[in-house]
Every structure is written in C-alpha cells, then in structure tokens.
C-alpha positions in Angstrom: 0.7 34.2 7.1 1.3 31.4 4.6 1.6 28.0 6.1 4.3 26.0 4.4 3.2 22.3 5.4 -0.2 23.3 4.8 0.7 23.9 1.1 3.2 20.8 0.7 0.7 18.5 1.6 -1.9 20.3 -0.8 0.8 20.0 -3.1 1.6 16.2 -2.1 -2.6 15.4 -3.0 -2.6 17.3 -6.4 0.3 15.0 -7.2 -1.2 12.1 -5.9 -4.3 12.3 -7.8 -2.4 13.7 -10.9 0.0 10.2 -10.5 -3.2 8.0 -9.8 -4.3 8.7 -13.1 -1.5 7.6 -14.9 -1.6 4.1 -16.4 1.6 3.2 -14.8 0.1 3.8 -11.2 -1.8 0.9 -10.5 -5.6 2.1 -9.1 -6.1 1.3 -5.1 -8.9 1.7 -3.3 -8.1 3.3 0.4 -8.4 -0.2 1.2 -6.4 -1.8 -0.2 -3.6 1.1 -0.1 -3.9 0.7 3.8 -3.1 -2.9 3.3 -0.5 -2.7 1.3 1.3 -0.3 3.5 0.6 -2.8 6.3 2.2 -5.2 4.0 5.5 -3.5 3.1 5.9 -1.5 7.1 6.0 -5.1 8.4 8.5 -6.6 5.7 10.7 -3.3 6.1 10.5 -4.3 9.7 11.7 -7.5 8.9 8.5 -9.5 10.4 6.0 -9.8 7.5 2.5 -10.4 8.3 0.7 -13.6 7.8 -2.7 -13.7 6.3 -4.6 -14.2 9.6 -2.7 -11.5 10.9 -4.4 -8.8 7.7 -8.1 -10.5 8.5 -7.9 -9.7 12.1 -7.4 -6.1 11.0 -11.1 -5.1 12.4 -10.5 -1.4 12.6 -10.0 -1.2 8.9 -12.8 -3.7 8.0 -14.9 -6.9 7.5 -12.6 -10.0 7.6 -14.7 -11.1 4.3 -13.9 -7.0 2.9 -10.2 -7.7 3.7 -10.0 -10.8 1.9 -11.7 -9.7 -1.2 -9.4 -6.4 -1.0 -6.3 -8.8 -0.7 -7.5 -10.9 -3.7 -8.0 -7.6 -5.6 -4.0 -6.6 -4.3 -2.9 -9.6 -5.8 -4.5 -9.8 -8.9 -3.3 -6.4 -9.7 0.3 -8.3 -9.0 0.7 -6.1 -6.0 1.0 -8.3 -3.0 1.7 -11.8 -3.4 1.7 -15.2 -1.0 4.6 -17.4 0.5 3.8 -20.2 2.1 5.6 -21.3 5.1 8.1 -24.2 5.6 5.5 -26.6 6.4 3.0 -24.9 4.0 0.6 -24.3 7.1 0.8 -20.5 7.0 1.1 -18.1 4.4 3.0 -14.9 4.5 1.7 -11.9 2.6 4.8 -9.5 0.7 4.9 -6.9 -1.4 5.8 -7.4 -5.2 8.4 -5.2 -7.0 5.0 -3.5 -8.8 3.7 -2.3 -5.5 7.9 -1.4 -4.9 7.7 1.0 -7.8 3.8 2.4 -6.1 5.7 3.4 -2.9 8.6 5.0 -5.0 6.4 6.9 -7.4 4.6 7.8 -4.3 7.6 8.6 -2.4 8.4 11.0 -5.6 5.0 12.9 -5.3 6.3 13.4 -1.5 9.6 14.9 -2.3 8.0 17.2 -5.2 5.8 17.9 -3.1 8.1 19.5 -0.7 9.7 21.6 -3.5 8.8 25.5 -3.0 
C-alpha cells in the first residue's frame, strides 16, 4: 500500500533541493537554517531572541560555531541585529530576504502536498 505522507515529504526534499539550487534561494548550511528558524519562531512568537540566548544553544553547536554561523546569516543579509534601548543587548531578527526563504520554502511544502 502506497503511503501518502511518505511520498509528500519525498516530494517536499526533491523540491527543496531543486529550490536550493536556484540563485534566488540563498545557500544555508543545516546550521545556519536551524538558526534562522530559531530566529523567526521566536519573533512570530513575539519574544525575539537575543544573541546570548543563540550562543547558549549547545545542543546545536560550539558557542564559537554559532557565532561564525550567525556572522555567515548576516552577511548573506539574512538575519540582522537591533540593539536594545540602552544598547547593552542586541536582539537577533529575521530580514525580509530570509522572509521570502521561509515563503519559497513554505511553497515547496504546499507543492509538495499536491497529488
């Protein structure tokens, strides 16, 4: 018997890697794409994470690999830094480039779902 979600998700990877190759989809690393949904769950959520709060991130790696993956995020215009108030803190959001990653993203999903 055929599995439907088994073959959407197929689907959904084919897509992916189809879409990843495009010049228009900026090139993450599973890094930094694991940051930068960090990143944009928490703004969605209305609380957006601080720096400190990415480095101490240990499951997903090395304070020092986080740092350099969230230089690399924001060099690639991706993620970008707003300082707090009293410029003690720095907040890390999404840009409106890694807005149009989740949508083309959230595009491969939908097709994906397609029979």
């Amino acid at each position: 018997m055929k599995n439907h979600f088994t073959d959407a998700f197929f689907r959904f990877q084919r897509l992916l890697v189809v879409a990843e190759q495009l010049s228009l989809f900026p090139s993450v690393d599973e890094i930094e794409g694991r940051l930068l949904v960090l990143v944009a769950m928490a703004e969605r959520g209305g609380a957006p994470l601080l720096v400190g709060d990415l480095l101490a991130q240990a499951d997903l790696a090395s304070q020092a690999t986080i740092h350099g993956r969230l230089s690399r995020l924001h060099g690639k215009q991706l993620i970008k830094y707003v300082a707090d108030t009293d410029g003690r803190k720095k907040y890390v959001v999404s840009t409106s480039k890694a807005k149009s990653y989740f949508s083309k993203v959230g595009e491969c999903v939908i097709d994906a779902g397609k029979d």
